[in-house]
N, C-alpha and C positions, 0 to 999 in steps of 0.2 A: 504493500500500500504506500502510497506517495503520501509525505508530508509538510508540511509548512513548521519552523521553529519560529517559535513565538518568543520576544523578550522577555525577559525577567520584569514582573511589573508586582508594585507593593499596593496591595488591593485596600481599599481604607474600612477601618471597623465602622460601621452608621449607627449598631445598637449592640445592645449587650441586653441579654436577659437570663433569668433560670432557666426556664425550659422555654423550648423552641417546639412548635408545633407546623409540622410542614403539612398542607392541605388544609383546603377548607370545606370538604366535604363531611357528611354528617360524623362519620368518624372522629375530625380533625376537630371542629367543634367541640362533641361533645368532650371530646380528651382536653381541649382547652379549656372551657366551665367549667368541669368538675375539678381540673389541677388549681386552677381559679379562684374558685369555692372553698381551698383549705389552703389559702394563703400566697401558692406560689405564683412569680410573678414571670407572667405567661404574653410570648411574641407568638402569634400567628401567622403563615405565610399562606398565600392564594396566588394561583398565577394566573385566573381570569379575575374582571371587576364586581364578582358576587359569590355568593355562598353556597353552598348547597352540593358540589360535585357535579355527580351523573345526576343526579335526582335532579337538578333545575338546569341544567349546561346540557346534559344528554335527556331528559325530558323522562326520566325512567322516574311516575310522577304515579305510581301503582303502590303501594306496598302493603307485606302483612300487620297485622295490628302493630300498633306502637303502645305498649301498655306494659312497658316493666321500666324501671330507674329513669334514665333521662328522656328514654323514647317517651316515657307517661307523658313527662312534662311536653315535650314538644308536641305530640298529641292534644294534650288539652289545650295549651296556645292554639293550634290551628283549629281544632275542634269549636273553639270559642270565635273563632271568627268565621266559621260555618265553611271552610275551607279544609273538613279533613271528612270525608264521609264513606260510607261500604260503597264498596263498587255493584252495581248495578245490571242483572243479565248479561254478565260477563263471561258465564261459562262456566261448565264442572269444575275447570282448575282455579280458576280463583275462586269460588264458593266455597271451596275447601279450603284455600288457605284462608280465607276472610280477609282478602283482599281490600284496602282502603282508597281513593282515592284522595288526591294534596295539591292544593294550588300550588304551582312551583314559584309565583311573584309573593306571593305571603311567606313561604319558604325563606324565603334569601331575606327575606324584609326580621320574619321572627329569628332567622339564626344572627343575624346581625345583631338584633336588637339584645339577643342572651350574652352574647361576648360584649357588648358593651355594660350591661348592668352586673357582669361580671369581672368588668374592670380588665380584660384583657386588650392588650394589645393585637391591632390587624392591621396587618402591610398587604395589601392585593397589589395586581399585576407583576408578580415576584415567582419569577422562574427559579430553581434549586437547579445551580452549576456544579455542584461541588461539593467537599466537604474537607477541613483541618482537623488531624488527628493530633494525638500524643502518646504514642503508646495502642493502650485498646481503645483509649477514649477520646469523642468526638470534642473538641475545641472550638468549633464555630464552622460556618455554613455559608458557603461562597453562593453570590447570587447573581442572577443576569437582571437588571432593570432600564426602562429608557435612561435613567443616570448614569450607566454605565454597569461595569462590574464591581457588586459589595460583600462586604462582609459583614458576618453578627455571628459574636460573641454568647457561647452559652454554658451550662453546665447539664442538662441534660434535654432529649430529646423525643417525640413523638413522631414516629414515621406513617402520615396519614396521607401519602401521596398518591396509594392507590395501585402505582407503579414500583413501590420500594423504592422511589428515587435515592433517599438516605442510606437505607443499604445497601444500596449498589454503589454510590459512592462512596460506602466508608469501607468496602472492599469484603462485605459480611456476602458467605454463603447465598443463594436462589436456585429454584429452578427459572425458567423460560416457560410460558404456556401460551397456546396457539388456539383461543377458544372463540368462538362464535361473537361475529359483530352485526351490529346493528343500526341501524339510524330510524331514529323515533320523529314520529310526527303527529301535532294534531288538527283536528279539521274541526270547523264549525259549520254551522248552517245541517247537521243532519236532523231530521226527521227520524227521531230514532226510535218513535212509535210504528213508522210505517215498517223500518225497516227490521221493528223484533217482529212484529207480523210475519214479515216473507220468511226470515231465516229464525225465528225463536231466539237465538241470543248473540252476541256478537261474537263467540270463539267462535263460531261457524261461519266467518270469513274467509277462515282459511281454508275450509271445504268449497266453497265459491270461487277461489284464488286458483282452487287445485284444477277444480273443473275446470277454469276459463285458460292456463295453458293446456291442458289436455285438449280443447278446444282451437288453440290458437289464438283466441281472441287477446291473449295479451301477452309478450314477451317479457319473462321473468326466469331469471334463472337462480334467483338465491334459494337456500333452502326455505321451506315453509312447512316442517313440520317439528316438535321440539327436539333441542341438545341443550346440554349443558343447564338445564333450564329455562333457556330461552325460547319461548315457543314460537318461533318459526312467525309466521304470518297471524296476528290477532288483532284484537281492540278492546276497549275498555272505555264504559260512560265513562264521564269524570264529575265533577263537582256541579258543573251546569249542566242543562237537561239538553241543549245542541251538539254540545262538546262531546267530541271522541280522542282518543289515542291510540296510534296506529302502529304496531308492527310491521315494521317494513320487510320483513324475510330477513336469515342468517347467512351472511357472509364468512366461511370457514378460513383457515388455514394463515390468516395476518398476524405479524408480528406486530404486538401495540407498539412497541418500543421502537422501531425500525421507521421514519418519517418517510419515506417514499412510500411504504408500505400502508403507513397509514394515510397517505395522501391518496391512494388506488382506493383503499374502503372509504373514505369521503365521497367519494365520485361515485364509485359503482354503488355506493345504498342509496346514494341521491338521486341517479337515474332511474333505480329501481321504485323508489317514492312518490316519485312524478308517477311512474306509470301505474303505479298500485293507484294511486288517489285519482288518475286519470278513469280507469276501468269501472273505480265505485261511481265515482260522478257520472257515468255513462250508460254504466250497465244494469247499476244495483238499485230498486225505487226505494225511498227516501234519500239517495245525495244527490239529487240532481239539482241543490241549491247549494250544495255544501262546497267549503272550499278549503285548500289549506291554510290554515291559519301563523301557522309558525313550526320549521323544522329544528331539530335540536342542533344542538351551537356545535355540536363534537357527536361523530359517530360512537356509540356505546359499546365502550371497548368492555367484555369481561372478566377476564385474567390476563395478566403478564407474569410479571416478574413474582414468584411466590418464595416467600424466604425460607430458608432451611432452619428451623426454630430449634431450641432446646429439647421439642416435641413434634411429632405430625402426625394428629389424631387422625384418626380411620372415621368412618360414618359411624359406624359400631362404639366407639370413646364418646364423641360426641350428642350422642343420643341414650348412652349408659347411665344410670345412676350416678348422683351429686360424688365427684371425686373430690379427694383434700387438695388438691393443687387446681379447683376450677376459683374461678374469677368474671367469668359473663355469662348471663344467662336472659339472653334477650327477649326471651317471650314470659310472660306470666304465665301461661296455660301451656306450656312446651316445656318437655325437657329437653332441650339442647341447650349444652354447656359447654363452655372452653377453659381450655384447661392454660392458667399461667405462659406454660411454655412455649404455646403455641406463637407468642407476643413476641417472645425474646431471638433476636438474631444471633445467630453464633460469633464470637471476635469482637466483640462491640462492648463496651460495658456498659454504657451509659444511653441507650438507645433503647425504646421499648415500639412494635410495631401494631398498627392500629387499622383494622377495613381490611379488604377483602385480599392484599398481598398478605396477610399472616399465613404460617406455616401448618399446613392440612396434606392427608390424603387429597389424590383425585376425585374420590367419588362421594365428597363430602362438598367441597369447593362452591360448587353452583348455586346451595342452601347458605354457605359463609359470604357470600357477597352481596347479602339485600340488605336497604334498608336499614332495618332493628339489628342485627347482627354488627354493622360497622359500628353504629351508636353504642351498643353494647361494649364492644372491644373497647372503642374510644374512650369512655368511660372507666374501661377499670386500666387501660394504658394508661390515662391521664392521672389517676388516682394513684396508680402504681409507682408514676416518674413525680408526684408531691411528694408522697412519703417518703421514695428514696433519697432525694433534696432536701426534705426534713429532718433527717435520718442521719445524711452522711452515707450512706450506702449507695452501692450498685445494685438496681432493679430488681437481676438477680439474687440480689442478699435479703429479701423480702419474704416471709413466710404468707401464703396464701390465705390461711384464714383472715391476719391482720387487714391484709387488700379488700378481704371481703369483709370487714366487719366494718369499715370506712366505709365500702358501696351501700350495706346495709343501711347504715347513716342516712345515703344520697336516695333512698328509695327502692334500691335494687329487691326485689323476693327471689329469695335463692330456694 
């Protein structure tokens, strides 16, 4: 490979803080309010101009309850502003999970407004270049911004990037994953009384989708039926009674991490989106008023970078009875648990990892990347990196009940 050498340049420190919280997705959040919450004095990074991750940037604006520790709360904020409601003749698969539906402009409005009445510090538009080590532990976190190239100053860390951006940089253990992409949209103007008449509920778009290539009538080649949890071609009411959210078909085989790569699934789910929404407005009665309203800011990438943890629970661990070393439990009515290690990247001392890059089986992963499950993790990462800060300790040096007897604190039901 060809190179360019670059000068030696002394990069300037802009902030110093305790903990650093890279991501501003629900994850990163709630890691930042609850470290927040017990004193520590908490910098946020975001590298778009709003909150929320996938859920308001990729439009993944669906989720299972939010009703345990911080998801409650965030739950009821939106709930109280009639912006968080069951999703609606959506289909066997969301009936079973009990599917919610969440304005994604109130989203980004209440996660804002929590880090601010918890006195955190947010720096958006802040890309993660980098990272200064000393030994195992992280020293500060090089950044690209229109000011140039910065630094900041920390003494421990929350990796809620989504991507493992921080432990890739801090040179910690991953694997690679190459899992089903997506570009989300939604459309207004439907008739979506006419349209549960014709087809009974809206998963059965994608029986409609299937028939109309088998047909010919519309050129599509992504998949449309589920992996990884993504189910292929769907939709979902949302909060307003016009309002839908569109599954655009899965796009296999892209490396998120790879920019050309992700440049080809921008395109190819975007063409494919057009013509999805083109076929319903033409073919299907109730859209033939309907139109796109707004496609997501980023194709929905669902795994990359997964870190090789102290732990990498199976589905079977994760669905087992309460272990001594669990710490999230993000559903009230669910036993799914995570256990500690699952958090911690190996080589790093000072770093705890939070959302859906944490350390799992395959065949658990698809279940660890919604929603309540980031919040969860976020929550007991953020909880995890106060106490250690409090402490004097590395993350690692932390007994798990301690963790959870602080979450219990915050609301968590273990």
């Amino acid at each position: 490979m060809d190179h360019i050498r670059e000068p030696e340049r002394h990069t300037p420190v802009v902030a110093e803080t305790d903990l650093l919280v890279c991501g501003g997705g629900f994850a990163g959040v709630a890691a930042a309010v609850c470290a927040a919450r017990l004193g520590a004095r908490v910098l946020l990074l975001e590298r778009y101009g709003f909150l929320g991750g996938l859920a308001t940037g990729g439009l993944v604006i669906t989720t299972p309850p939010l009703d345990n520790g911080i998801n409650r709360e965030i739950g009821e904020r939106l709930r109280g502003r009639g912006v968080y409601v069951p999703c609606r003749d959506s289909g066997e698969e969301f009936d079973t999970l009990g599917m919610h539906a969440i304005d994604p402009e109130f989203v980004k409005y209440e996660l804002q407004t929590m880090l601010r009445e918890a006195a955190v510090t947010l720096q958006l538009h802040t890309l993660v270049a980098g990272v200064a080590r000393e030994g195992r532990r992280i020293i500060g976190v090089l950044t690209e911004t229109k000011a140039g190239r910065q630094a900041i100053r920390c003494r421990a860390l929350v990796d809620a990037s989504g991507d493992a951006d921080l432990s890739f940089h801090a040179g910690a253990p991953f694997r690679l994953l190459r899992k089903p992409m997506t570009l989300m949209f939604n459309m207004v103007g439907v008739d979506t009384k006419r349209v549960l008449s014709r087809i009974g509920n809206l998963g059965r778009l994608r029986d409609l989708v299937k028939e109309a290539i088998g047909r010919g009538d519309i050129k599509f080649t992504l998949g449309t039926d589920t992996d990884f949890g993504a189910p292929g071609v769907n939709a979902a009411q949302l909060v307003y009674d016009d309002e839908i959210n569109v599954w655009s078909g899965n796009l296999p085989g892209i490396d998120g991490t790879d920019p050309v790569e992700l440049t080809r699934a921008e395109m190819v789910t975007r063409d494919h989106a057009m013509a999805l929404a083109a076929y319903l407005i033409a073919k299907v009665p109730g859209f033939e008023k309907a139109r796109i309203e707004y496609t997501a800011t980023q194709v929905g990438v669902r795994a990359t970078r997964q870190i090789v943890g102290h732990v990498m629970p199976s589905a079977r661990d994760v669905r087992a009875s309460e272990g001594p070393d669990t710490v999230a439990k993000p559903y009230a009515h669910d036993a799914m648990r995570i256990p500690f290690g699952a958090l911690l990247p190996q080589g790093v001392e000072n770093l705890v990892v939070a959302g859906r890059c944490l350390s799992a089986e395959d065949g658990i992963l698809g279940q660890l990347r919604l929603i309540p499950v980031c919040s969860a993790t976020g929550q007991a990462a953020g909880v995890a990196a106060a106490l250690a800060l409090a402490q004097g300790k590395a993350p690692a040096e932390l007994e798990p009940p301690a963790i959870r007897k602080v979450l219990a604190s915050q609301g968590v039901e273990f």
